[in-house]
PQR file with spaces between the fields and no chain letter, atoms N, CA, C, O and H, PARSE charges and radii, in Angstrom:
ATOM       1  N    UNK     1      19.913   42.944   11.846 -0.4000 1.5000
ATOM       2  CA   UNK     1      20.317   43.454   13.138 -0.0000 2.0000
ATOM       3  C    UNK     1      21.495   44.418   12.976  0.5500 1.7000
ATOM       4  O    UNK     1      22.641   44.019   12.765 -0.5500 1.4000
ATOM       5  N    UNK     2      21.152   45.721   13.088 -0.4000 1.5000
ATOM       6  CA   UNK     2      22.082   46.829   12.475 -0.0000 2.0000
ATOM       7  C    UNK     2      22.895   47.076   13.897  0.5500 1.7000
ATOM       8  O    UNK     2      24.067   47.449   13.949 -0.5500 1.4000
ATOM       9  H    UNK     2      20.221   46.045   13.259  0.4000 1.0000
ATOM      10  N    UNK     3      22.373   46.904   14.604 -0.4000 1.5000
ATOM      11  CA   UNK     3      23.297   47.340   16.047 -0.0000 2.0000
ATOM      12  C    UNK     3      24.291   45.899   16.097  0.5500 1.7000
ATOM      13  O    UNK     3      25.514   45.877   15.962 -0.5500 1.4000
ATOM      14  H    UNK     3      21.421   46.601   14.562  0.4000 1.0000
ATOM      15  N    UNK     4      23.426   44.780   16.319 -0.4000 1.5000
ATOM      16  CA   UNK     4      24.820   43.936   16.047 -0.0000 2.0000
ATOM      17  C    UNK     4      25.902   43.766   15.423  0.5500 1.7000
ATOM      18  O    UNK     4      26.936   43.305   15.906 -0.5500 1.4000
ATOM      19  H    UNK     4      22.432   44.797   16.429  0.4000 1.0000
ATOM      20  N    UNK     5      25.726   44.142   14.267 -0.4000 1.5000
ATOM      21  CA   UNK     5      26.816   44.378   13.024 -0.0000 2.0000
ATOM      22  C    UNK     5      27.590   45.757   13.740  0.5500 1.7000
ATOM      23  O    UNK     5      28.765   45.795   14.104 -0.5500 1.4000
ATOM      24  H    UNK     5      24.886   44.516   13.874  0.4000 1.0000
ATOM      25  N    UNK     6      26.964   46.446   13.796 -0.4000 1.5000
ATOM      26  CA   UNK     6      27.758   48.143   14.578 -0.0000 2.0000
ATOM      27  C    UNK     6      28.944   47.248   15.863  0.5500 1.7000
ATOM      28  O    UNK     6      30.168   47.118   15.859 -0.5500 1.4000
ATOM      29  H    UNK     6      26.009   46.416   13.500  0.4000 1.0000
ATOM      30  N    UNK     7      27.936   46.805   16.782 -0.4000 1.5000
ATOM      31  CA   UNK     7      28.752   46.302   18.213 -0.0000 2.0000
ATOM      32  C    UNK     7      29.841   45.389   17.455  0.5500 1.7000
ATOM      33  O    UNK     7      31.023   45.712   17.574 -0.5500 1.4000
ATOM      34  H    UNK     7      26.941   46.910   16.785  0.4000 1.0000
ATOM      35  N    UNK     8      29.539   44.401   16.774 -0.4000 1.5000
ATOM      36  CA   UNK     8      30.920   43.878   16.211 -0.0000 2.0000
ATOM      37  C    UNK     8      32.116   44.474   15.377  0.5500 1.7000
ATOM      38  O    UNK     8      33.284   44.091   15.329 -0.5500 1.4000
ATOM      39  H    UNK     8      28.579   44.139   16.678  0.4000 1.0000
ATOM      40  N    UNK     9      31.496   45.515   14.737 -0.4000 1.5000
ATOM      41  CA   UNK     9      32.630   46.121   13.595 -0.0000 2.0000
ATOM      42  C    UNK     9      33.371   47.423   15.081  0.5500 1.7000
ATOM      43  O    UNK     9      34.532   47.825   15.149 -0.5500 1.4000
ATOM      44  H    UNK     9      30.546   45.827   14.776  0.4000 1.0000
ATOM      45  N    UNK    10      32.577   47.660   15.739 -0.4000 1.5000
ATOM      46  CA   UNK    10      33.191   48.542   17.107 -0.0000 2.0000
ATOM      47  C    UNK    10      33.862   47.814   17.975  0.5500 1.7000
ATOM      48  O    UNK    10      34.595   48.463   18.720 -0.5500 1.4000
ATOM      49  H    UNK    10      31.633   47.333   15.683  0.4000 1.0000
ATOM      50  N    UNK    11      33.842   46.529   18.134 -0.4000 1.5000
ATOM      51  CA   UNK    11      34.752   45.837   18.885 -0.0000 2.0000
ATOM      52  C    UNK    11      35.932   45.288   18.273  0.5500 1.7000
ATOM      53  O    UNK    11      36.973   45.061   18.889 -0.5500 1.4000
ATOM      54  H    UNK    11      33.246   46.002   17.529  0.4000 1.0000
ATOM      55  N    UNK    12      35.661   44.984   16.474 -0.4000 1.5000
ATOM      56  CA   UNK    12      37.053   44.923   15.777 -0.0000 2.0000
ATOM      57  C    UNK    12      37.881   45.996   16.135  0.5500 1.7000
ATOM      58  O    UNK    12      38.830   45.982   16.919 -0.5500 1.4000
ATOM      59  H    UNK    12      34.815   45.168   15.974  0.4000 1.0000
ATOM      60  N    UNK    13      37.397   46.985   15.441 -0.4000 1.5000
ATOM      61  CA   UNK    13      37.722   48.443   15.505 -0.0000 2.0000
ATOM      62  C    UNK    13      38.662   48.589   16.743  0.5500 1.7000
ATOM      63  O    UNK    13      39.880   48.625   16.567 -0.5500 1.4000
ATOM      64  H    UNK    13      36.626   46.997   14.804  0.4000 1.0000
ATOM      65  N    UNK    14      38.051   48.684   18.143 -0.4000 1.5000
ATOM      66  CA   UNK    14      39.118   48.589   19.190 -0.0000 2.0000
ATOM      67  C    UNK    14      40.278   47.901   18.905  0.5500 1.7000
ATOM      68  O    UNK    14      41.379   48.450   18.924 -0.5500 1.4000
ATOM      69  H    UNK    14      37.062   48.654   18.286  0.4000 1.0000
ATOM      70  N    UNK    15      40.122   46.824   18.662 -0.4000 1.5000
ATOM      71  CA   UNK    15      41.177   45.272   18.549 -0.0000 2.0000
ATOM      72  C    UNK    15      42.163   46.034   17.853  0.5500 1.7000
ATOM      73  O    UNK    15      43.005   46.628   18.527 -0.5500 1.4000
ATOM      74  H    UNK    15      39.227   46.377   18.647  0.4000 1.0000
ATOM      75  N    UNK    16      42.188   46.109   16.610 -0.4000 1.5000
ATOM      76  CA   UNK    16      42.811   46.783   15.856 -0.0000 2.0000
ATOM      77  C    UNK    16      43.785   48.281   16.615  0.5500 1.7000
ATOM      78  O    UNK    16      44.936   48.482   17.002 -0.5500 1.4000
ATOM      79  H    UNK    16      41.504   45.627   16.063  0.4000 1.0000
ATOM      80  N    UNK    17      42.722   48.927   16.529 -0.4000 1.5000
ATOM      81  CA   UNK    17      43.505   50.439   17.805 -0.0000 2.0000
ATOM      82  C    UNK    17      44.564   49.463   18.584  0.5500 1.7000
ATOM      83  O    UNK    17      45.776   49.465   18.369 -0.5500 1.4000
ATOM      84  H    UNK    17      41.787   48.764   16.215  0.4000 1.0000
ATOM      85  N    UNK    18      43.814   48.541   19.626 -0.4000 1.5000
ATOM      86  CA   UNK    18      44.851   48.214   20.462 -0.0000 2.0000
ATOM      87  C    UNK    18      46.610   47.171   19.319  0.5500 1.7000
ATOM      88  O    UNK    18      47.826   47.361   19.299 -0.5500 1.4000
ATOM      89  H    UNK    18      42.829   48.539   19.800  0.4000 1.0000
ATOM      90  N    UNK    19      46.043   46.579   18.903 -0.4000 1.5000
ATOM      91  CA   UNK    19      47.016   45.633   17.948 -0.0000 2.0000
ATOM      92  C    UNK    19      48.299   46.662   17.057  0.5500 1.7000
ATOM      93  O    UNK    19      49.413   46.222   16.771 -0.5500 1.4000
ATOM      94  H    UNK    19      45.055   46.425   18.919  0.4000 1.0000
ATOM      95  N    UNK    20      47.744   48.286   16.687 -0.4000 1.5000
ATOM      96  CA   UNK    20      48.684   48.903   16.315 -0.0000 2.0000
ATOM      97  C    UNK    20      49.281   50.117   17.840  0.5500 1.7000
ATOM      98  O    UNK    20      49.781   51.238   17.742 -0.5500 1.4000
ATOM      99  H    UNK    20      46.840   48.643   16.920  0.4000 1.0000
ATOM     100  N    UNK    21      49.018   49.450   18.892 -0.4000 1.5000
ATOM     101  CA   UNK    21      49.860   50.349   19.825 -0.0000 2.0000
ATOM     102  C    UNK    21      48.647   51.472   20.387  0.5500 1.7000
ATOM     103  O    UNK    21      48.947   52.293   21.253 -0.5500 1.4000
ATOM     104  H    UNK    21      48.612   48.540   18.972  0.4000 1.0000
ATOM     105  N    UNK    22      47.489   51.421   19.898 -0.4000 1.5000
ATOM     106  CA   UNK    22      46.621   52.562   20.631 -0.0000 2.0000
ATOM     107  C    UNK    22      46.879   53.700   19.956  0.5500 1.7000
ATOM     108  O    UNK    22      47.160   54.464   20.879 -0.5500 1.4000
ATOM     109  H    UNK    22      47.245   50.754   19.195  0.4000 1.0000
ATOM     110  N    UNK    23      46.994   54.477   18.706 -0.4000 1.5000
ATOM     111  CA   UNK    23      47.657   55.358   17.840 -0.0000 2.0000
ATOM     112  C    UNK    23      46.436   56.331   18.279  0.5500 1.7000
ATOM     113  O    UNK    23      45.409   55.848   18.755 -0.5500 1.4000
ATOM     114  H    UNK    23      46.766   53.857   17.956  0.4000 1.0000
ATOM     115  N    UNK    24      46.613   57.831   18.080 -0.4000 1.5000
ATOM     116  CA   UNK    24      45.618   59.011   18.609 -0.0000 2.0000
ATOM     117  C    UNK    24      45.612   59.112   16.900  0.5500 1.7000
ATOM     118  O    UNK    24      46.580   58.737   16.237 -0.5500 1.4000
ATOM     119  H    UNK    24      47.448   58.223   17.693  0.4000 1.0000
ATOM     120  N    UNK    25      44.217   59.746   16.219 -0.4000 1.5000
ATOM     121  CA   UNK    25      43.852   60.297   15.475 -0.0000 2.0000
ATOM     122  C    UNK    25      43.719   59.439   14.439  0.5500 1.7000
ATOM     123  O    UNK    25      43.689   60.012   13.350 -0.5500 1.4000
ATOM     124  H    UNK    25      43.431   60.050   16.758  0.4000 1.0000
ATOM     125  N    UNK    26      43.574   57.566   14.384 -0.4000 1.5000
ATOM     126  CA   UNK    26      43.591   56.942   13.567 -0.0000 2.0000
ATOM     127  C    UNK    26      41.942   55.808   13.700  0.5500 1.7000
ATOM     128  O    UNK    26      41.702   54.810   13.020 -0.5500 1.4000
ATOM     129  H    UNK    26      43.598   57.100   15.268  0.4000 1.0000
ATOM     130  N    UNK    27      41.265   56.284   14.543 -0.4000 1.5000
ATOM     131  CA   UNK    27      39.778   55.555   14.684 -0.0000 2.0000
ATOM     132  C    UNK    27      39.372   55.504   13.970  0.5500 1.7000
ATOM     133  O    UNK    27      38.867   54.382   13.936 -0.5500 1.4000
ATOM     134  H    UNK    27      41.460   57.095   15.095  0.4000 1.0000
ATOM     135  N    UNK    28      38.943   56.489   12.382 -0.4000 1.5000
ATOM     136  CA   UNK    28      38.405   56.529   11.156 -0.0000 2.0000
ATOM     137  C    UNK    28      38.836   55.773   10.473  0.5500 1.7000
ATOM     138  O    UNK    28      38.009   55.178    9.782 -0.5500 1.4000
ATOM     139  H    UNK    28      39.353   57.401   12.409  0.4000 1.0000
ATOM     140  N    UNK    29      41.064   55.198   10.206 -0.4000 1.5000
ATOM     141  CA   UNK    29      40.997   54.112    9.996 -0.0000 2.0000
ATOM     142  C    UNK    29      40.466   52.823    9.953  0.5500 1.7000
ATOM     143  O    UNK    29      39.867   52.224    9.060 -0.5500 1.4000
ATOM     144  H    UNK    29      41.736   55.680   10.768  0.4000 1.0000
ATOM     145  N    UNK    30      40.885   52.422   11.390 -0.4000 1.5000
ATOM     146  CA   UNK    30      40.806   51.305   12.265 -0.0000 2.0000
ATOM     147  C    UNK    30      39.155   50.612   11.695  0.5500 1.7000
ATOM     148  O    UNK    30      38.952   49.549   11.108 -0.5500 1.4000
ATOM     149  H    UNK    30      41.372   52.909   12.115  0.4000 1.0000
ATOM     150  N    UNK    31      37.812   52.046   12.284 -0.4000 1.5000
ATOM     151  CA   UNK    31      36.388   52.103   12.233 -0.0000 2.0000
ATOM     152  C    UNK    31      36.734   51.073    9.879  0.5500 1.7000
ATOM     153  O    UNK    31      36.553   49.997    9.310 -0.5500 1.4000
ATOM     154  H    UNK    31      37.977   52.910   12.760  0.4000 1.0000
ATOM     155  N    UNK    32      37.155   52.180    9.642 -0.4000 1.5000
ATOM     156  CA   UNK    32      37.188   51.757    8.412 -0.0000 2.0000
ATOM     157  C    UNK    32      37.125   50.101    7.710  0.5500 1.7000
ATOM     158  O    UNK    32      36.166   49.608    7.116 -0.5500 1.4000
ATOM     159  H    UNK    32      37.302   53.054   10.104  0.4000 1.0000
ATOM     160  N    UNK    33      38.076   49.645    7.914 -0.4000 1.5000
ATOM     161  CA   UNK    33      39.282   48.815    7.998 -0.0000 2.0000
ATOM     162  C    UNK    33      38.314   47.241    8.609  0.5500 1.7000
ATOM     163  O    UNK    33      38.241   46.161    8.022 -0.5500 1.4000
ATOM     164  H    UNK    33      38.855   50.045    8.396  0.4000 1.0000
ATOM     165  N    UNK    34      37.728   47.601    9.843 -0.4000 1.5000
ATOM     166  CA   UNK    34      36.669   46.668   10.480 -0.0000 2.0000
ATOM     167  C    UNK    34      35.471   46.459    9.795  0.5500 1.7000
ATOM     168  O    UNK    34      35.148   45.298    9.548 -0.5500 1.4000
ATOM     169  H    UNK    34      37.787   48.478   10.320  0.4000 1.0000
ATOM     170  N    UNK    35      34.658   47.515    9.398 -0.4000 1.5000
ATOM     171  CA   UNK    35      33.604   47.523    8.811 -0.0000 2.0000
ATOM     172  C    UNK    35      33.953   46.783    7.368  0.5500 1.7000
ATOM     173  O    UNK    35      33.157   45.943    6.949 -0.5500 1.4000
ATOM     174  H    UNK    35      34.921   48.459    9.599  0.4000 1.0000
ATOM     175  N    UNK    36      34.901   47.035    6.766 -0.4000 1.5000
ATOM     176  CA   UNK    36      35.005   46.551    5.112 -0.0000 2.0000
ATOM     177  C    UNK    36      35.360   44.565    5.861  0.5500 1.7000
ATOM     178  O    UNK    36      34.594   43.640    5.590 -0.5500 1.4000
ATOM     179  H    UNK    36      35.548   47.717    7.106  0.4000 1.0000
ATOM     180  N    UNK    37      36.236   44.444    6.476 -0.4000 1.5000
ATOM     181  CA   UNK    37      36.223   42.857    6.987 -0.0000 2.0000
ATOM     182  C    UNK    37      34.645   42.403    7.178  0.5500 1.7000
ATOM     183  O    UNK    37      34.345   41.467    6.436 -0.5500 1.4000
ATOM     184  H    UNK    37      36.859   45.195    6.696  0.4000 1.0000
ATOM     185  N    UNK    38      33.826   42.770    7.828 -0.4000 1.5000
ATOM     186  CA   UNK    38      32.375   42.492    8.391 -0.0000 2.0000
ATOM     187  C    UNK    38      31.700   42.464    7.415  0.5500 1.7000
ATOM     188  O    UNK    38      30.666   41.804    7.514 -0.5500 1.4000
ATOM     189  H    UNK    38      34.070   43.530    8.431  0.4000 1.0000
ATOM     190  N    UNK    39      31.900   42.942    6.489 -0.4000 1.5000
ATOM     191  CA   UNK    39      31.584   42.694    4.996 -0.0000 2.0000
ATOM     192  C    UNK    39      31.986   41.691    3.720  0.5500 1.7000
ATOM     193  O    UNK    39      31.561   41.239    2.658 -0.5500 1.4000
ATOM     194  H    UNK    39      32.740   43.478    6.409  0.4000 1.0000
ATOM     195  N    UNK    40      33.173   41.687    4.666 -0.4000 1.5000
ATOM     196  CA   UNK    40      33.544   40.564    3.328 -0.0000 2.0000
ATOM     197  C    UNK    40      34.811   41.007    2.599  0.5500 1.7000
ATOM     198  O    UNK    40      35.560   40.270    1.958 -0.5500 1.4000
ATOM     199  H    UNK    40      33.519   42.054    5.529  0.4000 1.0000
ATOM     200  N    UNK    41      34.948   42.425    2.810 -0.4000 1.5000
ATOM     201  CA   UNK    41      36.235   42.396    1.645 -0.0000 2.0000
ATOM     202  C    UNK    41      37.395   42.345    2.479  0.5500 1.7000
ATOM     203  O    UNK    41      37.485   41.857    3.606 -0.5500 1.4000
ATOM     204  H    UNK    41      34.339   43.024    3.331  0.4000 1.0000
ATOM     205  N    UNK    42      38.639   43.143    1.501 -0.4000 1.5000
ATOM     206  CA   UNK    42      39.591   42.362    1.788 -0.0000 2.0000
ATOM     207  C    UNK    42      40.311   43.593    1.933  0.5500 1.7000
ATOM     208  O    UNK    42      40.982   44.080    1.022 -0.5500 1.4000
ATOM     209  H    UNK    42      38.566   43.539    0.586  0.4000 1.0000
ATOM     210  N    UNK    43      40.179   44.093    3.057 -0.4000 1.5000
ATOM     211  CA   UNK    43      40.490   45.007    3.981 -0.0000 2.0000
ATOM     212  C    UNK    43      41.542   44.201    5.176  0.5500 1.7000
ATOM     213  O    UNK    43      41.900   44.985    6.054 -0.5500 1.4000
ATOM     214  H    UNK    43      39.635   43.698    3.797  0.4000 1.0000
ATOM     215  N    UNK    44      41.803   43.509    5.253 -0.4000 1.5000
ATOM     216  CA   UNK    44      42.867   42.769    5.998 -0.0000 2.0000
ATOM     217  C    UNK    44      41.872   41.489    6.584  0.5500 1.7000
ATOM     218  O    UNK    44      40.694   41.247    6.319 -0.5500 1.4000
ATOM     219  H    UNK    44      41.512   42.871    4.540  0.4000 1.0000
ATOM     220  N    UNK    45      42.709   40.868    7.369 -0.4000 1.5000
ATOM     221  CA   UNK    45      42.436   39.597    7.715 -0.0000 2.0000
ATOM     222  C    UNK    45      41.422   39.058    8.700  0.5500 1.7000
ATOM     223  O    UNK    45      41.599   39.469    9.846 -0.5500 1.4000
ATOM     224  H    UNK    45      43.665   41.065    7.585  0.4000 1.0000
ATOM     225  N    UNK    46      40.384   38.221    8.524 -0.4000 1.5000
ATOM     226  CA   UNK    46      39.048   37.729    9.171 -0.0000 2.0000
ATOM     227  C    UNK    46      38.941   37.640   10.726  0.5500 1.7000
ATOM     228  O    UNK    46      38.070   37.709   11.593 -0.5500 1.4000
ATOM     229  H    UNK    46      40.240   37.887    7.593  0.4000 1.0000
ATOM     230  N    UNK    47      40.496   37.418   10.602 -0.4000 1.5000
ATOM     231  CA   UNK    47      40.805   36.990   12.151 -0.0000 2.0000
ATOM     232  C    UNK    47      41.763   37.660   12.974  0.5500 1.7000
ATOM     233  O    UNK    47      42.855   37.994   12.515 -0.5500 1.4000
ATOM     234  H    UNK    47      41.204   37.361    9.898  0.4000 1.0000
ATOM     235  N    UNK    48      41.254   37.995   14.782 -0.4000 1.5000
ATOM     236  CA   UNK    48      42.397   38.884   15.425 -0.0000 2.0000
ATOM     237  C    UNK    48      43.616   38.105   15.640  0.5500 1.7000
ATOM     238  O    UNK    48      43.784   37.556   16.729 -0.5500 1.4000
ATOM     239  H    UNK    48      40.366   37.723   15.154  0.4000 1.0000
ATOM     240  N    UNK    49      44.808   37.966   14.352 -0.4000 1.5000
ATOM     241  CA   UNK    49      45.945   36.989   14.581 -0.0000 2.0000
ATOM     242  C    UNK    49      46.803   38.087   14.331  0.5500 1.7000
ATOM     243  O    UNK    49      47.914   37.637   14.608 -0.5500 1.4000
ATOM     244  H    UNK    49      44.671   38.412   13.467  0.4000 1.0000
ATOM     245  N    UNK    50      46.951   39.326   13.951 -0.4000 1.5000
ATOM     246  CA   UNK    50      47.955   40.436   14.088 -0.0000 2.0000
ATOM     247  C    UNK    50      48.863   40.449   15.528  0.5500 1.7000
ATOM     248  O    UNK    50      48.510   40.335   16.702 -0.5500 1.4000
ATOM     249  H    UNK    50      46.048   39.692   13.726  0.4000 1.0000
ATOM     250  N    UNK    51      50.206   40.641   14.891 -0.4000 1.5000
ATOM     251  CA   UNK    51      51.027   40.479   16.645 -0.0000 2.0000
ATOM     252  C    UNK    51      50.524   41.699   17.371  0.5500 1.7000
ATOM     253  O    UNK    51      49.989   42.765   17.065 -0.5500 1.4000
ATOM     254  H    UNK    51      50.493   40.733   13.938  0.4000 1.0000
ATOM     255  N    UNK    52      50.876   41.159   18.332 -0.4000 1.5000
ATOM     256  CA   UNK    52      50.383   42.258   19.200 -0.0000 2.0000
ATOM     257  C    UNK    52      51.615   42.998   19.916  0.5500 1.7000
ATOM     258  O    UNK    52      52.561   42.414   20.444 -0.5500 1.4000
ATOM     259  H    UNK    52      51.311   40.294   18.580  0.4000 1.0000
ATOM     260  N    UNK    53      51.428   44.444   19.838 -0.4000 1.5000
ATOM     261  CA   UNK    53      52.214   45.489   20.177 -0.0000 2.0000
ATOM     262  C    UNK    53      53.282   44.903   21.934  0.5500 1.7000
ATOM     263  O    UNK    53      54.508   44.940   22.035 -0.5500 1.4000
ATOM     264  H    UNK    53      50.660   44.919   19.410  0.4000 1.0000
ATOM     265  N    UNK    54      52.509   44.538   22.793 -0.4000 1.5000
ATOM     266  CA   UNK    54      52.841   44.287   23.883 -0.0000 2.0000
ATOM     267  C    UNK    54      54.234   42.720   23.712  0.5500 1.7000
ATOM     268  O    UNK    54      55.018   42.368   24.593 -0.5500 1.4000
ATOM     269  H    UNK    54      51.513   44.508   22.711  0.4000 1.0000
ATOM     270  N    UNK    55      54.145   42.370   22.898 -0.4000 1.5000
ATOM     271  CA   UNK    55      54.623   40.920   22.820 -0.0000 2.0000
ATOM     272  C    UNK    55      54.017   39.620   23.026  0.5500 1.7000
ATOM     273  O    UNK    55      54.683   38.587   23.089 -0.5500 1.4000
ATOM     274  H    UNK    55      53.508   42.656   22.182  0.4000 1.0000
ATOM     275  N    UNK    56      52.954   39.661   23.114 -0.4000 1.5000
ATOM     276  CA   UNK    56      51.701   38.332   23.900 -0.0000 2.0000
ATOM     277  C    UNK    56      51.291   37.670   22.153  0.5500 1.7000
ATOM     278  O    UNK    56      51.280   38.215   21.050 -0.5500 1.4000
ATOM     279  H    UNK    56      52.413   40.501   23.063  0.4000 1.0000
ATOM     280  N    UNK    57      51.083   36.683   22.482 -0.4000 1.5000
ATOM     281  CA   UNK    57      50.955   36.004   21.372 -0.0000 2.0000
ATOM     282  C    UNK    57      48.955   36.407   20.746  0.5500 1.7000
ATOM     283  O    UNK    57      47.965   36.750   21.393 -0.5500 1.4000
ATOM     284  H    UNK    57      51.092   36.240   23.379  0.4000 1.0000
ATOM     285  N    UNK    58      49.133   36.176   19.500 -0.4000 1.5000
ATOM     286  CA   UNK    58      47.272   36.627   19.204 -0.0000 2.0000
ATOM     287  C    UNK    58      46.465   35.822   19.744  0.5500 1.7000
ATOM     288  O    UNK    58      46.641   34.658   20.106 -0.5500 1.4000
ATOM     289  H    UNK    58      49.937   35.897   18.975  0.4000 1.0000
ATOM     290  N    UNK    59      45.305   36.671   19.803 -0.4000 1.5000
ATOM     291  CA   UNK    59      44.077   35.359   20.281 -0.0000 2.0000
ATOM     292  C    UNK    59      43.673   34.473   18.829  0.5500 1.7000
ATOM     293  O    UNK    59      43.176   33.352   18.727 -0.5500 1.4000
ATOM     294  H    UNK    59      45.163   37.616   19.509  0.4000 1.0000
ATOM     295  N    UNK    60      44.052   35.346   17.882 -0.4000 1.5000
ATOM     296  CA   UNK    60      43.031   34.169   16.794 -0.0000 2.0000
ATOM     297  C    UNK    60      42.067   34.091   16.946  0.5500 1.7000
ATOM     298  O    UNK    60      41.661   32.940   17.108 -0.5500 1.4000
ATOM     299  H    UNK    60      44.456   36.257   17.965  0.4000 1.0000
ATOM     300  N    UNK    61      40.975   35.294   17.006 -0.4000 1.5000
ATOM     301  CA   UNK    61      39.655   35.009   17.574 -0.0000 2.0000
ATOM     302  C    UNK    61      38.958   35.027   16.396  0.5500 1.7000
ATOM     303  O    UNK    61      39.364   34.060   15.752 -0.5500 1.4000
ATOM     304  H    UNK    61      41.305   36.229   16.874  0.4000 1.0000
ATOM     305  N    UNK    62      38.259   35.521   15.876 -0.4000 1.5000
ATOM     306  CA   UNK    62      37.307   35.505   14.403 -0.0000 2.0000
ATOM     307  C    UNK    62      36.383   36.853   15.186  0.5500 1.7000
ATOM     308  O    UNK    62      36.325   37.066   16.397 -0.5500 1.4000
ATOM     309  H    UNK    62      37.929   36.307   16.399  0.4000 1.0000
ATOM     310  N    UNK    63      35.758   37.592   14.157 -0.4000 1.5000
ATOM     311  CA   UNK    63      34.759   38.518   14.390 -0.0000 2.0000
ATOM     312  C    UNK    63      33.169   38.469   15.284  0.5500 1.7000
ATOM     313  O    UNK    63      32.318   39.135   15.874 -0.5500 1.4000
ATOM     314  H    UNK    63      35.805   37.419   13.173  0.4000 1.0000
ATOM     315  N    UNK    64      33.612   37.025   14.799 -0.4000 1.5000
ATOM     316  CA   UNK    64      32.335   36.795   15.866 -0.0000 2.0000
ATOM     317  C    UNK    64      32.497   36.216   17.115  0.5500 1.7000
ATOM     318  O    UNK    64      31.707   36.540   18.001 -0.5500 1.4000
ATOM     319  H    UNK    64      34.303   36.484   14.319  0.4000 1.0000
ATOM     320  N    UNK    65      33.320   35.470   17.331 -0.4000 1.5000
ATOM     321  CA   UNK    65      34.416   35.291   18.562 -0.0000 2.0000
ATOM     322  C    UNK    65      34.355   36.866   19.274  0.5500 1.7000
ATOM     323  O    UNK    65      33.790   36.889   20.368 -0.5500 1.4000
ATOM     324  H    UNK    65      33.962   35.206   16.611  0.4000 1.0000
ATOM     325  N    UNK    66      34.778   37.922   18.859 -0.4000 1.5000
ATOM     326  CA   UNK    66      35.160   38.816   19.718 -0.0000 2.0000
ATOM     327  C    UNK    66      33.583   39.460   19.976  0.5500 1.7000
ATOM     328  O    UNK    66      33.302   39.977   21.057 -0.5500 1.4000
ATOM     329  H    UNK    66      35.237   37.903   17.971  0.4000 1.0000
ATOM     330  N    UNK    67      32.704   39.375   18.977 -0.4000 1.5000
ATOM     331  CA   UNK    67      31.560   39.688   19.300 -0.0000 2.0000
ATOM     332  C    UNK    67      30.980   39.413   20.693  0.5500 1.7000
ATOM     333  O    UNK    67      30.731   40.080   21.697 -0.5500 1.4000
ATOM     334  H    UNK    67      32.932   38.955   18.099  0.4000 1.0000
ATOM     335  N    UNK    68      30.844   37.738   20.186 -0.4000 1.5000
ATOM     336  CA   UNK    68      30.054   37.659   21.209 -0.0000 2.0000
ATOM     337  C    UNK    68      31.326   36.684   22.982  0.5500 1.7000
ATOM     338  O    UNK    68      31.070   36.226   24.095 -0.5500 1.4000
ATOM     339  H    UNK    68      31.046   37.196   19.370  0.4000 1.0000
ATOM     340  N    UNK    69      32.340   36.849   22.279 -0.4000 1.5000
ATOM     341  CA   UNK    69      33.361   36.804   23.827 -0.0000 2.0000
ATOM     342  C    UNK    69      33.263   35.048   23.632  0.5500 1.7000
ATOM     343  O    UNK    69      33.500   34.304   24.584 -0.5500 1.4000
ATOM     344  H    UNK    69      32.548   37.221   21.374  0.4000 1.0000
ATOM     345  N    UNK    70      32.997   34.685   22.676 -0.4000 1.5000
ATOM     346  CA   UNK    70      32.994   32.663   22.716 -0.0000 2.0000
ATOM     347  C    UNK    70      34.046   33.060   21.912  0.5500 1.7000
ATOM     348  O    UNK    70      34.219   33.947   21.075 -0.5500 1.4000
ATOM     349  H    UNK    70      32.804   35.290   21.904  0.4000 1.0000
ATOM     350  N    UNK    71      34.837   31.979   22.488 -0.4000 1.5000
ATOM     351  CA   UNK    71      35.563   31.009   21.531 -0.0000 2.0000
ATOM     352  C    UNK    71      35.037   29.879   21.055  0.5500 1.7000
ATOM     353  O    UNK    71      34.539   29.019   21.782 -0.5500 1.4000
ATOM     354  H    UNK    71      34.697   31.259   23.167  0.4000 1.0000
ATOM     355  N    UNK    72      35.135   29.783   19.413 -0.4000 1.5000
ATOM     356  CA   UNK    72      34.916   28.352   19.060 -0.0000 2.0000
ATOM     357  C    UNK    72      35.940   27.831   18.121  0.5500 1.7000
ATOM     358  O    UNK    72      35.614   27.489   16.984 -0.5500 1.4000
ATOM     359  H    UNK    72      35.539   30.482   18.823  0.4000 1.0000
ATOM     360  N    UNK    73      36.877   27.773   18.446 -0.4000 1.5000
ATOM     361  CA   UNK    73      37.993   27.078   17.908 -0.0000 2.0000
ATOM     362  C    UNK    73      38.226   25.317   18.675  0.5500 1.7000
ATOM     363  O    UNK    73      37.362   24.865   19.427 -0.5500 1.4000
ATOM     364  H    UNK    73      37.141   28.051   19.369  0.4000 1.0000
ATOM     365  N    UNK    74      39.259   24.669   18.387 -0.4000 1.5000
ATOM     366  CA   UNK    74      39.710   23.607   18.846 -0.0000 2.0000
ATOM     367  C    UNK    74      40.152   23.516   20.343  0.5500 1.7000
ATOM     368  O    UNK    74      40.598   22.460   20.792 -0.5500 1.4000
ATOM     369  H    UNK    74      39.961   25.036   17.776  0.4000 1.0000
C-alpha cells in the first residue's frame, strides 16, 4: 500500500515542519527525514516526542498513531 506509506511519511513530515516552528524552504528536509524513519533508519526518533516550539508538552504518538489519528498507548 504505496499511498499509505506516502499519507503517513506526509503526515510525519508536517509534524516535524510544525515541531521545528513551521520553517519556509525546509519540506525536502522534513519530507526527507520522515520517509528514512518509515523505513527504519535512523533518521531521528520513531516517535512524535520532540518539544514542541509552542511550549505544550509532546503527544508521543508513534507513526502510526498519527497515521491513522488512534492512540494506542497506556
Amino acid at each position: 500500500m504505496a499511498d499509505d506509506r506516502e499519507d503517513r511519511i506526509r503526515k510525519r513530515a508536517h509534524a516535524l515542519w510544525e515541531q521545528n516552528g513551521r520553517p519556509e524552504g525546509r519540506h525536502e528536509e522534513h519530507w526527507q527525514q520522515a520517509s528514512q524513519e518509515a523505513e527504519g533508519g535512523s533518521a531521528g526518533p520513531q516517535h512524535d516526542d520532540a518539544p514542541m516550539p509552542d511550549g505544550n508538552e509532546p503527544a508521543g504518538k508513534s507513526l502510526d498513531e498519527i497515521a491513522t489519528g488512534e492512540h494506542q498507548g497506556p
